[in-house]
N, C-alpha and C positions, 0 to 999 in steps of 0.2 A: 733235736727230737730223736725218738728212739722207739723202734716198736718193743714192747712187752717180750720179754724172752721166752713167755707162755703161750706167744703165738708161730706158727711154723708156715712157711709156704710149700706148695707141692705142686707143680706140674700133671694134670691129668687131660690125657689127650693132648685136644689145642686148648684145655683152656689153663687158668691157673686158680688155684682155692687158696683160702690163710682160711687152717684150722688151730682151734684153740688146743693144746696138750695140757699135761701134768692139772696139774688143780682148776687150774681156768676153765678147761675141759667140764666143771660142774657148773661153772659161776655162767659160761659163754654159750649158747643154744646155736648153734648153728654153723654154715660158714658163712667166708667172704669170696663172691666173684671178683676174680679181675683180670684187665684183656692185659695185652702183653705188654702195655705203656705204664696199667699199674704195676703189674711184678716188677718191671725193673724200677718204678719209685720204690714200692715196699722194702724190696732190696736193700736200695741207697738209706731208707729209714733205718733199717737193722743195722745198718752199720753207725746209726747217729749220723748223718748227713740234714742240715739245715736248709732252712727254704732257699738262702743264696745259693749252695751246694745242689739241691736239685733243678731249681732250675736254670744253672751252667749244665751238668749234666744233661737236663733232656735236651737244651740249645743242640748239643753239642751230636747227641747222638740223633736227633729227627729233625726234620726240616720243619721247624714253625717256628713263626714269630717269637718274640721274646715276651709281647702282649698277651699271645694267645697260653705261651707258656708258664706266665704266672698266672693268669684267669685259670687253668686246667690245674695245677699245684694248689691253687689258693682251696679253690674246691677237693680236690682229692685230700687234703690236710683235714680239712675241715668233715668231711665223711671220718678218716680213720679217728679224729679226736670223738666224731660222733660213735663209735662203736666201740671208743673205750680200748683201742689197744696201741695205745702208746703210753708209756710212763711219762 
């Protein structure tokens, strides 16, 4: 999986937004919130990181289950397919 190259991430303040650029910028209304467990998935997405890939990653960087860690990826996957920014 792979986020859209159309979309960018930004740090503002504490929080973190994925706004839309270049063209997408007309097709995409708005942005995306996310606390600081989604930016580092978004991340691991732009780089093509897959669901076994993030969730070794989030194991590895926070302390939760490996249960809890795929219930929270199954769903965050499942939002960014909903908002259309992954190729």
């Amino acid at each position: 999986m792979k986020i859209k190259e159309d979309f960018i991430l930004r740090k503002v303040a504490d929080s973190y937004v994925v706004v839309p650029v270049n063209n997408m910028s007309l097709d995409f209304n708005g942005i995306i919130n996310l606390n600081e467990t989604g930016a580092f998935l978004f991340e691991l997405l732009q780089n093509g990181a897959d669901r076994e890939e993030l969730i070794s990653k989030l194991l590895d960087k926070y302390e939760v289950t490996e249960q809890k860690a795929e219930k929270d990826i199954d769903l965050f996957i499942e939002k960014v397919k909903g908002a259309d920014i992954l190729e």
